[in-house]
Structure formats: structure tokens, C-alpha cells
DOTOR-552813 format. One record per residue (C-alpha): residue number from 1; residue in three letters; x, y, z. Coordinates in steps of 0.25 Angstrom, whole numbers, plus 5000, padded with zeros to 4 digits. Last residue first. Layout:
residues N
+-----+-----+------+------+------+
:   k :   r :   c1 :   c2 :   c3 :
+-----+-----+------+------+------+
: NUM : ALA :    X :    Y :    Z :
...
+-----+-----+------+------+------+
//
This chain:
residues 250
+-----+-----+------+------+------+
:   k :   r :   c1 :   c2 :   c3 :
+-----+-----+------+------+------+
: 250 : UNK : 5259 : 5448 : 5439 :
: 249 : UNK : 5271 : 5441 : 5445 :
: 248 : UNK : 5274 : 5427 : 5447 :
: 247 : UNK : 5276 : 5416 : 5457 :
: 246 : UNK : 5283 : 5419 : 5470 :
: 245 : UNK : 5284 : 5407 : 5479 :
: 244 : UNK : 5281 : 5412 : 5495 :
: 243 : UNK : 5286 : 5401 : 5503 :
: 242 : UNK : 5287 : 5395 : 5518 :
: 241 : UNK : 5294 : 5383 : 5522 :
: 240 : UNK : 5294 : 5368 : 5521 :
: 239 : UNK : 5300 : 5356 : 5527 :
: 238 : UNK : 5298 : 5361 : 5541 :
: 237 : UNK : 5283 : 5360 : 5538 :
: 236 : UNK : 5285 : 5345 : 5540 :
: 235 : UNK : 5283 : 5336 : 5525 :
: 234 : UNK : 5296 : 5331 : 5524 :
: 233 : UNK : 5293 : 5320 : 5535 :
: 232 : UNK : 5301 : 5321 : 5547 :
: 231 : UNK : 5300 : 5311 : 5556 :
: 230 : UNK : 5314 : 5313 : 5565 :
: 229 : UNK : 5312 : 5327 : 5563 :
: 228 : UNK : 5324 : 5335 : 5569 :
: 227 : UNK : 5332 : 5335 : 5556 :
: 226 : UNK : 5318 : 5339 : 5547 :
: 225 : UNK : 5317 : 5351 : 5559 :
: 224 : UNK : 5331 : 5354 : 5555 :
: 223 : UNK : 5330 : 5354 : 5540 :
: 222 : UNK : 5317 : 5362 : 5540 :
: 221 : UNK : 5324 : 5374 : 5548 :
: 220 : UNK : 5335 : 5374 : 5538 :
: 219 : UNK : 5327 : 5375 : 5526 :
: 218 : UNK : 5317 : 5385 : 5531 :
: 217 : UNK : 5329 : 5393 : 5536 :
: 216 : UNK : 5334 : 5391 : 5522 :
: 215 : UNK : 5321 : 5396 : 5515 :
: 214 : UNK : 5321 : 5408 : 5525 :
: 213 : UNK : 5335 : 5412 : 5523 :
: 212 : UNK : 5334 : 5411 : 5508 :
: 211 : UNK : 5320 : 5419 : 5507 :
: 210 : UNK : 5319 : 5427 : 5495 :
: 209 : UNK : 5316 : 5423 : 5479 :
: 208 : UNK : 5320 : 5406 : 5483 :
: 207 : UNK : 5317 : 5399 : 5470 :
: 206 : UNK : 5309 : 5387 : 5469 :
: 205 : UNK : 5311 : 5376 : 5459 :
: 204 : UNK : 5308 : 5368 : 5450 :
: 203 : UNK : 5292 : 5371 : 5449 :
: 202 : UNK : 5283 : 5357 : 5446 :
: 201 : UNK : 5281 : 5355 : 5461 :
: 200 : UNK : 5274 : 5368 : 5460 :
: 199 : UNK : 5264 : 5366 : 5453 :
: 198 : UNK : 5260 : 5355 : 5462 :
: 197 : UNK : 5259 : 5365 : 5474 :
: 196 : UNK : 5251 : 5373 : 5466 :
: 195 : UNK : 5241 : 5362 : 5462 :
: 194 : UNK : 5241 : 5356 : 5477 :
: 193 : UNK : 5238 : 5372 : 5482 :
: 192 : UNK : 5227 : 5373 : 5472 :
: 191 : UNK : 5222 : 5360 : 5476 :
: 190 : UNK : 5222 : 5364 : 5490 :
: 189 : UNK : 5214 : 5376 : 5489 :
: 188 : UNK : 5217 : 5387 : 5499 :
: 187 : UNK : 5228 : 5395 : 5493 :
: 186 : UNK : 5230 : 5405 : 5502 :
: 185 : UNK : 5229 : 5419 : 5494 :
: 184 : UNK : 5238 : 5430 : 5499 :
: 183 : UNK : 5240 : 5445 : 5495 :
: 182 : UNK : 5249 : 5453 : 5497 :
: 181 : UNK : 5250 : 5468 : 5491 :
: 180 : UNK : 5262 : 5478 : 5492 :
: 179 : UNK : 5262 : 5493 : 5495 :
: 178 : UNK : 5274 : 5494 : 5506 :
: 177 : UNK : 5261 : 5494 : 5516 :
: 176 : UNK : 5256 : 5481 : 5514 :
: 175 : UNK : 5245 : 5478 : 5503 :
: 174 : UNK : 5235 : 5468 : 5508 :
: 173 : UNK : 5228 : 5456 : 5503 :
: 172 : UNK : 5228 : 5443 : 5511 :
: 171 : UNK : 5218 : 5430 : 5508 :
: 170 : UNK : 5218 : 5433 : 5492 :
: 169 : UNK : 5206 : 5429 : 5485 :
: 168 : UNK : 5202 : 5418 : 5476 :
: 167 : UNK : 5202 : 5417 : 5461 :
: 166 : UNK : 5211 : 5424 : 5456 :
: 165 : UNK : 5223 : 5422 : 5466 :
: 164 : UNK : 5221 : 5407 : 5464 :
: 163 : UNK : 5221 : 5409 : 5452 :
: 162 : UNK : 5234 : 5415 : 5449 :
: 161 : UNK : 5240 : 5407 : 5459 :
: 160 : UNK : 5237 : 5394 : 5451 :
: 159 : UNK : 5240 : 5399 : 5438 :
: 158 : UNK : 5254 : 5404 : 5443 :
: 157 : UNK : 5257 : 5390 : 5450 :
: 156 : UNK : 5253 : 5384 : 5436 :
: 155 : UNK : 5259 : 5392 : 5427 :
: 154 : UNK : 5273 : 5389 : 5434 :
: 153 : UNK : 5286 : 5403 : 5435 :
: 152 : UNK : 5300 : 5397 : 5441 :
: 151 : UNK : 5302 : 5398 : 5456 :
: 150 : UNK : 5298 : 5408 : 5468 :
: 149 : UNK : 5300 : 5408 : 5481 :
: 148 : UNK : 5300 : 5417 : 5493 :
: 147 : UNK : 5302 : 5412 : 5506 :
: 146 : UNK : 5290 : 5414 : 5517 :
: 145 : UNK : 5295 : 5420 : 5532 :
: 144 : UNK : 5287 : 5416 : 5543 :
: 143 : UNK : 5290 : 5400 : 5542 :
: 142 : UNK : 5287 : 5395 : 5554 :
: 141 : UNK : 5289 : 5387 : 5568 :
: 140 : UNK : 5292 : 5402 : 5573 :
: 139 : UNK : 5306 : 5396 : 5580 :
: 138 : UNK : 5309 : 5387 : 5570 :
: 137 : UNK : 5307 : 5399 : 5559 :
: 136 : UNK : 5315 : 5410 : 5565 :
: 135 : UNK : 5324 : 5402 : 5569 :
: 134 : UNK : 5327 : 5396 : 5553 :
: 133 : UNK : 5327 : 5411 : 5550 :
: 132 : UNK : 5336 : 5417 : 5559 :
: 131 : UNK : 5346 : 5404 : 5556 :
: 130 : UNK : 5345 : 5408 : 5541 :
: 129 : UNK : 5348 : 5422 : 5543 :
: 128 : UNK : 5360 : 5418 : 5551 :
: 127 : UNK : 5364 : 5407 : 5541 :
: 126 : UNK : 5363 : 5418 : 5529 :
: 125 : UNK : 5359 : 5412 : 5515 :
: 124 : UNK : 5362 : 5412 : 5500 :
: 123 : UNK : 5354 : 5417 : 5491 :
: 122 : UNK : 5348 : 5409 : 5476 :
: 121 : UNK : 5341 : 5399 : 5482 :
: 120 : UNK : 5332 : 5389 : 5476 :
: 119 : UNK : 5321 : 5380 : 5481 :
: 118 : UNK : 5324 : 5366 : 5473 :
: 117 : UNK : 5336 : 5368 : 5480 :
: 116 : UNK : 5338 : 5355 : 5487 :
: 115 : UNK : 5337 : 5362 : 5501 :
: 114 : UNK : 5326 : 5371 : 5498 :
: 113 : UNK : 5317 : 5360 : 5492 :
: 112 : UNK : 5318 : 5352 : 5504 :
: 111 : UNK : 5313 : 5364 : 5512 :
: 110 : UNK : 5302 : 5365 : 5506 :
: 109 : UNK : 5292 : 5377 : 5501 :
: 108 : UNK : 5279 : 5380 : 5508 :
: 107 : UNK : 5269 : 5390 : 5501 :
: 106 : UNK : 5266 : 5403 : 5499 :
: 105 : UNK : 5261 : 5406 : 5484 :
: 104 : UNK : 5267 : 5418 : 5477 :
: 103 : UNK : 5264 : 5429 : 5469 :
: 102 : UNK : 5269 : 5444 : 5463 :
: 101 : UNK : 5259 : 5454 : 5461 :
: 100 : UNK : 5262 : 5467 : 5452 :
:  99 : UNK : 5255 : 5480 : 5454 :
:  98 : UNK : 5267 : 5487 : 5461 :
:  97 : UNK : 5268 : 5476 : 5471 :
:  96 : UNK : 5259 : 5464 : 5472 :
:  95 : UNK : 5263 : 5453 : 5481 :
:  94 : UNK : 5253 : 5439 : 5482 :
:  93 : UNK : 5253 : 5427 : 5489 :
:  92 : UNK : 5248 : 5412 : 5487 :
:  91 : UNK : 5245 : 5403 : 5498 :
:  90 : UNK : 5248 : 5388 : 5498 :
:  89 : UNK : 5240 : 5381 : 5508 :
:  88 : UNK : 5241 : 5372 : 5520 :
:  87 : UNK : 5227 : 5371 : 5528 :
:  86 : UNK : 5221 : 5378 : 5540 :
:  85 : UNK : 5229 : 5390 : 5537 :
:  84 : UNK : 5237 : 5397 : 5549 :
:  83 : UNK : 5234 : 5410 : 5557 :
:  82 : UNK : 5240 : 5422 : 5561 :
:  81 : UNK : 5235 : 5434 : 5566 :
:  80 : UNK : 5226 : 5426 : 5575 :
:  79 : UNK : 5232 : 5430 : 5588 :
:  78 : UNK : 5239 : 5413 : 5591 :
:  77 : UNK : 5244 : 5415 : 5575 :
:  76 : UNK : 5252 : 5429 : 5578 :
:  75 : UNK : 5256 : 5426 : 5593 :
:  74 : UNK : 5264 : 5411 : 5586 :
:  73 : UNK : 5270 : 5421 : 5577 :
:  72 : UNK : 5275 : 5431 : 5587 :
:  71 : UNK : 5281 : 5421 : 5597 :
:  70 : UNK : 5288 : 5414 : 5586 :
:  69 : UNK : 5294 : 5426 : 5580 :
:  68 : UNK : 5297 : 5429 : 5594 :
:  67 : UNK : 5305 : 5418 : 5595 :
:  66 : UNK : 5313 : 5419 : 5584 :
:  65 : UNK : 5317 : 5433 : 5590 :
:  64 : UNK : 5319 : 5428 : 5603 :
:  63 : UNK : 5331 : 5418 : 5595 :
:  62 : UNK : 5338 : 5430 : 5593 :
:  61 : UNK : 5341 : 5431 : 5579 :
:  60 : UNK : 5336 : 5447 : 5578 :
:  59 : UNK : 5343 : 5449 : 5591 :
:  58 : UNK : 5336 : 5455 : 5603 :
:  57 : UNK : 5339 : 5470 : 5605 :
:  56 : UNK : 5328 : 5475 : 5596 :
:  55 : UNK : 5319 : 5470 : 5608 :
:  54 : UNK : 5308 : 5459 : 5603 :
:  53 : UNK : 5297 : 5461 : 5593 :
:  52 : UNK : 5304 : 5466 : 5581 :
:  51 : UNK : 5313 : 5454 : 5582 :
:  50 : UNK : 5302 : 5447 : 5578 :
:  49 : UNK : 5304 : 5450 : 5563 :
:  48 : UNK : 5298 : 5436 : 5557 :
:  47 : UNK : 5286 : 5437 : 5567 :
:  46 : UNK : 5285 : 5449 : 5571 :
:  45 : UNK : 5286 : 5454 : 5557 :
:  44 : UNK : 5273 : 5448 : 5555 :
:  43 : UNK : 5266 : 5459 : 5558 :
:  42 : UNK : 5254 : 5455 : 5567 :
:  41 : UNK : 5258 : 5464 : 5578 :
:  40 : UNK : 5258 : 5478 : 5570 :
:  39 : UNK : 5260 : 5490 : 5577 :
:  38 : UNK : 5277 : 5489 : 5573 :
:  37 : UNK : 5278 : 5480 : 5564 :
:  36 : UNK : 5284 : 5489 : 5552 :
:  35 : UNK : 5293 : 5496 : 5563 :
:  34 : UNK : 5298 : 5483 : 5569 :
:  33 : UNK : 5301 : 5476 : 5556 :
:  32 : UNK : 5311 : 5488 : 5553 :
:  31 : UNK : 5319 : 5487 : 5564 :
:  30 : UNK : 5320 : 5473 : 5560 :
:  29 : UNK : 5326 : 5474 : 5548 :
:  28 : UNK : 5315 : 5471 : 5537 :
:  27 : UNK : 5316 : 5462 : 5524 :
:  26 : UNK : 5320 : 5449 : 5532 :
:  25 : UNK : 5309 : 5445 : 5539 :
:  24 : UNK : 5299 : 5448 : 5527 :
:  23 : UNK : 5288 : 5458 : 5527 :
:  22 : UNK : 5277 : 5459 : 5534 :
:  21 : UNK : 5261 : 5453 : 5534 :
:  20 : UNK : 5254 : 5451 : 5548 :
:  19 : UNK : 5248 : 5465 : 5547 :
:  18 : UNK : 5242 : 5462 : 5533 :
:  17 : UNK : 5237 : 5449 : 5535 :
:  16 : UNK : 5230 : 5452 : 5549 :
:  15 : UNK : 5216 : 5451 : 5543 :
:  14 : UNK : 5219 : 5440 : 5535 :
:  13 : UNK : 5224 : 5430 : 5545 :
:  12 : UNK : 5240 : 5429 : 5545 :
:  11 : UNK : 5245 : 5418 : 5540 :
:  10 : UNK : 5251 : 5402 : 5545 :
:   9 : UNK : 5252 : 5396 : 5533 :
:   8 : UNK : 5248 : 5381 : 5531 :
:   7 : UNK : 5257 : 5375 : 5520 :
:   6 : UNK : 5255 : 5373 : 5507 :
:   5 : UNK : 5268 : 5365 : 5501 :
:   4 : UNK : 5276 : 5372 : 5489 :
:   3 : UNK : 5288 : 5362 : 5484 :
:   2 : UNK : 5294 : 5364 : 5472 :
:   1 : UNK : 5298 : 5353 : 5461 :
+-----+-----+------+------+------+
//
């Protein structure tokens, strides 16, 4: 069985969606972060490319850079540009490029499941790009980069997201400048969310698309708060980190 837990996401409010949404950490150097945020505060490339606020001097591993992350994402929710969601829920996300849509539903995946490989890898991992993440999120106290996912086809998980998207309308809807669409619907009901998280527990396995150093950093940060925890239960957040599960495409 597979594991996907609703959790209580942390998100920019609808009106700053666009500006707050970048692309991933690892996809731009950082000469090129600072140009694409430049004039734009709420980018959240100041949060998982901080370095673009401190002298190019500074060392992209130095622990100031960590920090920073920190400082910029606690600054983000005290302005208002972020905020986080009264309940846990699952959220479903959507991509459309060239007239196809591709999508997903955010959730939380366990750490548990990575270690006895019920989540599957097919790279193998850097210690120094895992030590940056596994920083990056102790120091933030988040997960600010999602995992992607995916895992073999189910009828009742499509179904599910197909009507959900139907019949209820999207939360974000924006096309960012390189001509792709997103569009996010939080999934507000818990009885759908109980039915697709049941779904799930009939799905094998999960496989890992992109985001080895992230699920291991995950994995590595959850085993030593569960070491310092003298009453740890299984159900602390630092059992669980952030995933995007890619379904199917239209």
C-alpha cells in the first residue's frame, strides 16, 4: 500500500499566486535566479535560491544561505503573501502545455515507505547535494520543494480527479511566461480526500519521476528528529514530506 496524508499547506493567497510561483531549486544557476527575480519580492526563488539575496561572495552552502531561506519565508507568511489552510487537505494540480494537461494531487508521502522501498528510486544520490537539502529544510522547518511521483495507472483515483475538476473551480489559474498553464484545486471535502487516500492504499507502489535528493534529505531529516524524540509516535510531520503524484494525461 501507498501512503498519501493531507496535510495543511502553507500557499500563497490568490492574488499573489502568480508572482510567488518559480521554478524549481535545482533548474536554475543562481546567476540566473537573480535575473528572473529581480523586481519581484514574492518570488519564491528567495526562498529556495536565497543566495540571490546575500553578496555573490557568500558560498551557496553556507549556513547564512540557509538562514536567509528562513528569514524570507517567515517575512512571506507575517506580509500576507503567504498563508496556511485551516484544515489538512489534498490538492490537486494541473500543467497544460501544447494543448495537453497532465495531473497530479499534492499530498504527503512517508518517510517509512522510502526506506523499505515501497517509494522507488531509480538515481543514485550526492551526499553534498543531500546535506544542502536536509539544511535547507531544518533550517526553514519546511518542505519548500515538492517530489514528483507517479505510480501505476487506478480508475478510481482518475475518476475522482476528473470530477473534482468538473465540477468545482480551480483556486489558481495562470499561464507563466514560458507559455504553460497551472492550475490548482484544493480538495476541501473530507470524504473525497478519505476516499482517495483509500485508493491509494490499494496502489503498490510509488515511483520517484524527479526529486532523489529531496526525498532523501526528507528521509534523512525525519530519522534524526525520530532519534531525538524520546515520545515519538509515527504520526509527527517529520515522518512525512511533500509530494506532487502525477496521474495521467489528456
Amino acid at each position: 500500500m501507498s501512503t498519501i496524508r493531507p496535510f495543511r499547506a502553507i500557499r500563497p493567497k490568490k492574488e499573489h499566486a502568480e508572482k510567488v510561483a518559480s521554478r524549481p531549486y535545482d533548474v536554475l544557476s543562481s546567476e540566473e535566479a537573480r535575473v528572473e527575480a529581480k523586481g519581484n519580492p514574492n518570488s519564491f526563488l528567495h526562498v529556495v535560491k536565497s543566495e540571490i539575496d546575500l553578496p555573490e561572495s557568500v558560498d551557496h552552502y553556507d549556513r547564512k544561505v540557509y538562514e536567509k531561506a528562513r528569514d524570507n519565508f517567515n517575512s512571506m507568511i507575517k506580509n500576507g503573501v503567504l498563508f496556511q489552510d485551516e484544515k489538512p487537505m489534498l490538492y490537486i494540480y494541473a500543467q497544460t502545455m501544447n494543448g495537453r494537461t497532465q495531473y497530479g494531487i499534492m499530498g504527503c508521502a512517508a518517510v517509512e515507505e522510502y526506506e523499505k522501498n515501497i517509494i522507488k528510486k531509480h538515481e543514485l544520490t550526492r551526499k553534498d547535494k543531500e546535506d544542502d537539502r536536509c539544511n535547507h529544510v531544518e533550517t526553514t522547518n519546511a518542505n519548500t520543494g515538492v517530489v514528483f511521483l507517479t505510480y501505476r495507472d487506478h480508475d478510481g483515483v482518475n475518476k475522482t480527479v476528473t470530477e473534482w475538476t468538473n465540477n468545482n473551480n480551480s483556486e489558481y489559474s495562470f499561464t507563466a511566461i514560458d507559455g504553460i498553464k497551472h492550475e490548482v484545486w484544493p480538495i476541501n471535502d473530507s470524504k473525497v480526500v478519505d476516499k482517495i487516500v483509500g485508493y491509494f492504499k490499494e496502489i503498490p507502489e510509488l515511483y520517484i519521476a524527479d526529486g532523489h535528493h529531496r526525498s532523501a534529505s526528507a528521509y534523512r531529516v525525519g530519522a534524526k528528529k525520530r532519534s531525538e524524540n524520546p515520545n515519538h509516535r509515527g504520526d509527527e510531520e517529520y515522518n512525512f514530506f511533500l509530494q506532487l503524484i502525477f496521474l495521467h494525461l489528456i
